[in-house]
C-alpha positions in Angstrom: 14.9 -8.6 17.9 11.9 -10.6 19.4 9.5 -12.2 17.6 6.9 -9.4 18.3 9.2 -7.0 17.1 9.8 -8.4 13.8 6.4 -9.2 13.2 5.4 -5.3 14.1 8.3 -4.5 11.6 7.1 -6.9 8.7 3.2 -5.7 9.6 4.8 -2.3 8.7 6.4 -2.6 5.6 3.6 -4.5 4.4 1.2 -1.6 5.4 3.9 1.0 4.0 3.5 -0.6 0.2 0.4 -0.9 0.5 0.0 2.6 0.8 2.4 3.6 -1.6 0.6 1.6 -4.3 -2.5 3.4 -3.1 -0.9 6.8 -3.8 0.2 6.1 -6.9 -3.3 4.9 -8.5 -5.1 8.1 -6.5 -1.9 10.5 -8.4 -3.2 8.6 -11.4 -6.5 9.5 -11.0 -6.4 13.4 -10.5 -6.4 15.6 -13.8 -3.5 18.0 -14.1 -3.9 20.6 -12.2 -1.5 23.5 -10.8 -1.2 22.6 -6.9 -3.5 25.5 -5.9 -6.4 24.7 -8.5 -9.8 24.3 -6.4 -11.4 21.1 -5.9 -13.7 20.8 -8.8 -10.5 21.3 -11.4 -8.9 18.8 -9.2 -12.1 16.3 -9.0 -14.7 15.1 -11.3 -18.2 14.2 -10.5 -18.3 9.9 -10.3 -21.1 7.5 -10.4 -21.5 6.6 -6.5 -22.4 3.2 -7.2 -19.1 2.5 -8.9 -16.9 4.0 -6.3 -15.2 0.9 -5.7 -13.3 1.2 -8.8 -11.4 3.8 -7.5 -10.8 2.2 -3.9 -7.2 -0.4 -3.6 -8.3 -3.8 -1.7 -5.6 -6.3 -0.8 -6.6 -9.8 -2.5 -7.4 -12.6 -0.3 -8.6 -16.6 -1.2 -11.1 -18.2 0.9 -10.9 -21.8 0.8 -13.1 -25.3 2.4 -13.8 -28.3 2.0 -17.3 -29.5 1.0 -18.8 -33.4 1.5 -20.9 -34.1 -1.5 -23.7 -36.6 -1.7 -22.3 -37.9 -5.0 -18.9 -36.8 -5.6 -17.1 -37.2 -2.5 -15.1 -34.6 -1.1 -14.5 -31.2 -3.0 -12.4 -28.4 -2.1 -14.0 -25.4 -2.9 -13.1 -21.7 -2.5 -13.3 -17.8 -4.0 -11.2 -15.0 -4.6 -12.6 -12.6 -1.8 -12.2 -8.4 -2.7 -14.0 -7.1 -0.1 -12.6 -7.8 3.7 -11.4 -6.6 6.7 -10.2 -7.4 10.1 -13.2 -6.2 12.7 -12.0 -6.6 15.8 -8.7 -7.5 17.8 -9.6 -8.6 20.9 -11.6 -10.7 20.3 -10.2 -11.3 16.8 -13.4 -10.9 14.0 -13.4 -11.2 10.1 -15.3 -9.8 7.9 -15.9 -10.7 4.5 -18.7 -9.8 2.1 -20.0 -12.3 -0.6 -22.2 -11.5 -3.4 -25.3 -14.1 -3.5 -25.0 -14.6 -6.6 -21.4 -16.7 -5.6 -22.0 -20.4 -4.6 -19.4 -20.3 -1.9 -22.4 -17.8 0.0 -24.6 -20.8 0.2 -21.3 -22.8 1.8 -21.4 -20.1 4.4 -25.1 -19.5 5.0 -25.3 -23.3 5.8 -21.9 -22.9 7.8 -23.4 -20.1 9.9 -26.9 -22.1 10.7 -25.2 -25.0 11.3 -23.2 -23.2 14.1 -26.2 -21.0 15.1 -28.3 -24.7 15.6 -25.8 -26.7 17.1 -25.2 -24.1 19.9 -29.0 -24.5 20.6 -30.4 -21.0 19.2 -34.3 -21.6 18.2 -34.2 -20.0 14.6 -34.8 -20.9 10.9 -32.7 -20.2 8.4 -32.3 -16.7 8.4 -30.8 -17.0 11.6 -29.2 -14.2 12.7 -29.4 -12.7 8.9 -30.0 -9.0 9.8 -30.9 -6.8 7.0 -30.0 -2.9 6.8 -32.5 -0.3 5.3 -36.1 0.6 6.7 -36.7 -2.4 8.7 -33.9 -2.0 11.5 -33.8 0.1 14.2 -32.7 0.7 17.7 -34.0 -2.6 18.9 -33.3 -5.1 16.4 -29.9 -3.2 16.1 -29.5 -3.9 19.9 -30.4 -7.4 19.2 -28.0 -8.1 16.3 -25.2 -6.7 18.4 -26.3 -8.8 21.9 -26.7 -12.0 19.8 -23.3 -10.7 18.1 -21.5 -10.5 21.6 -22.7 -13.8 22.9 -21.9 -15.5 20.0 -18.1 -14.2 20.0 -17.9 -14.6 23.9 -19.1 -18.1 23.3 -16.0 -21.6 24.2 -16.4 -22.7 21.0 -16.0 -19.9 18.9 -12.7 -19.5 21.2 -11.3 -22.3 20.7 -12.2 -22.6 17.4 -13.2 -27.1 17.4 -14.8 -28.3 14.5 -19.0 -28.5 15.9 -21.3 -31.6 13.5 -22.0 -30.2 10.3 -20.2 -26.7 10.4 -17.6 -25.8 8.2 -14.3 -24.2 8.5 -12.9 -21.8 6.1 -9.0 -20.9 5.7 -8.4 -17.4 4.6 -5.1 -16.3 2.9 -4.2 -12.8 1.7 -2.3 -13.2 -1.7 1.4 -12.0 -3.0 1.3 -9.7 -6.1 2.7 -12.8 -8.0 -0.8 -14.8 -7.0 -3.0 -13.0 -10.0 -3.5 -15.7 -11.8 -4.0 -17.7 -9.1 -6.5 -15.5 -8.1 -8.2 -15.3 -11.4 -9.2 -19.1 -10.9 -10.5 -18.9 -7.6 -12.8 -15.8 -8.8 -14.2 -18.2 -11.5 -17.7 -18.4 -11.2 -19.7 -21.3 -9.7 -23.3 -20.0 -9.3 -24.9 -23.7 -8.5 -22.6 -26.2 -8.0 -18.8 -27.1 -6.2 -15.9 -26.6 -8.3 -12.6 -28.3 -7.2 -10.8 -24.9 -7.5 -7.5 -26.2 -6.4 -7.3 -28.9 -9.1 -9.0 -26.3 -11.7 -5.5 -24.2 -10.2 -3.7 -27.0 -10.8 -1.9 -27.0 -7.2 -2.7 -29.1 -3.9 -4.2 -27.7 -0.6 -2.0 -27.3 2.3 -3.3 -28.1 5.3 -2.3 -26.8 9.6 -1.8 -29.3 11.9 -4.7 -29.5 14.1 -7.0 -28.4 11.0 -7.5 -31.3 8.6 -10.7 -30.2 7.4 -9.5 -26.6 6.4 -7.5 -26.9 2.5 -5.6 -24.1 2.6 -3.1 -22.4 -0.1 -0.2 -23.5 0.0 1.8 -20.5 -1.0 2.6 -16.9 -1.9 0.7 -15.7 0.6 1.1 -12.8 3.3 -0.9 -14.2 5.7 -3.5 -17.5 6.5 -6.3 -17.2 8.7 -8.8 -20.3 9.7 -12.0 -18.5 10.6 -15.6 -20.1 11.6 -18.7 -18.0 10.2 -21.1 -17.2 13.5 -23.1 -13.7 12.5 -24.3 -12.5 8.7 -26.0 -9.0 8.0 -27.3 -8.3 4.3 -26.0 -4.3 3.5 -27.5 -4.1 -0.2 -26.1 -6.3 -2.7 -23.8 -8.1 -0.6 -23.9 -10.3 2.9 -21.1 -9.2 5.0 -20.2 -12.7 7.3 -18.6 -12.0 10.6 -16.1 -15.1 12.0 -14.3 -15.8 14.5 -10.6 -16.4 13.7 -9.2 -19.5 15.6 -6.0 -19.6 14.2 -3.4 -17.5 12.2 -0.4 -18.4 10.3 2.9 -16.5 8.9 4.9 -16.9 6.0 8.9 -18.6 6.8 11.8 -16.1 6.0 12.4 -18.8 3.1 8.6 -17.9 1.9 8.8 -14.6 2.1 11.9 -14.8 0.2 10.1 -16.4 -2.6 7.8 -13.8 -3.3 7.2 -10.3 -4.2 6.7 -8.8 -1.0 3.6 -6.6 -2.5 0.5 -7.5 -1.8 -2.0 -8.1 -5.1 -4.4 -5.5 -5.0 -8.2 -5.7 -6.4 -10.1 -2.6 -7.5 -13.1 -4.8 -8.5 -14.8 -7.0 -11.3 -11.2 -8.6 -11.5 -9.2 -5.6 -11.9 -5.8 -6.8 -10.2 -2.8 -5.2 -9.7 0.6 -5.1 -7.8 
């Protein structure tokens, strides 16, 4: 079997439990009912704002490493609920980060400082497009273009670290990582916690990617991403990266763990 087919293969499975566990909290969810009993016996009336509770999202820990003025270097990071891969080709993630988490000040600054340094004349709501009343076709057109360009760009390609940007690893977590988890989702609303000593582990780190502390196991999959377009959609900013590289799990790893992935169904509701 060649590589591509046994990463297929493993993609599979993974995507096969995932959707079993999904299954069996929706068969949770639905009253008893006899199999032809309409839709309202079936179904009761939820609060939309709180339909997340009822949605499965795999678990994932974004990591990087900060540069403070007065306490050196910091390795920061937060237990991300809310992602998804965007795009393939090229590859895109998107994560979205509450403003009330510090880590969405890392990234802000991240994404400016990538916006500047590839010579785009804004401030610092660069390329920070809000939904609701005040878009339309042509700023719409406009967050796409300067979306395009941006992904199209040699340096989001190759991924090399640009003066005063920051790269962020990106790991999706085994079902054994909860508590792991549970410490990177600690709050840090204005200042840098050294999650990975406040874990109690030590970062891991790719060759060719000192800056980027990554976990350093029971994890499915590791990303390295750089930030390059934001848009605020309500309560949350969803960031859009480029991912520069991507990293699998040895047989031996994936020997050591569970093989499910930890699932969030928000406000730190995990399960396996």
């Amino acid at each position: 079997m060649s590589e591509e087919d046994s990463d297929i293969k493993a993609a599979i499975e993974l995507r096969e439990a995932f959707v079993s566990q999904v299954a069996e909290f929706q068969a949770a969810a639905v009253p008893a009912s006899s199999p032809g009993a309409p839709f309202a016996e079936r179904m009761l009336p939820a609060r939309p704002d709180m339909c997340f509770l009822r949605h499965a999202y795999p678990v994932a820990i974004m990591t990087y490493a900060l540069d403070h003025p007065k306490r050196g270097r910091l390795l920061g990071g937060l237990t991300v609920g809310w992602s998804m891969v965007a795009s393939r080709a090229p590859p895109v993630l998107s994560v979205a980060i509450s403003p009330r988490r510090f880590s969405h000040n890392v990234l802000l600054q991240a994404l400016y400082a990538y916006q500047h340094v590839r010579g785009h004349n804004a401030g610092s709501a660069a390329h920070l497009h809000s939904t609701g009343s005040a878009s339309g076709p042509s700023s719409s057109t406009s967050s796409l273009d300067s979306l395009s360009s941006a992904l199209a760009s040699p340096d989001a390609a190759s991924g090399e670290p640009l003066p005063g940007c920051v790269r962020f690893g990106f790991s999706t977590m085994d079902a054994d990582a909860r508590q792991l988890a549970a410490v990177f989702g600690s709050s840090t609303l204005s200042r840098v916690d050294d999650k990975f000593a406040k874990a109690g582990i030590s970062p891991a780190f790719a060759d060719g990617y000192p800056d980027v502390p990554l976990v350093p196991s029971l994890s499915h999959s590791t990303l390295i991403w750089v930030p390059i377009h934001a848009r605020v959609v309500g309560d949350h900013t969803v960031f859009m990266g480029r991912i520069v590289a991507a990293f699998k799990p040895s047989q031996a790893e994936n020997d050591r763990m569970s093989g499910k992935p930890l699932l969030s169904y928000g406000v730190k509701m995990f399960s396996s």
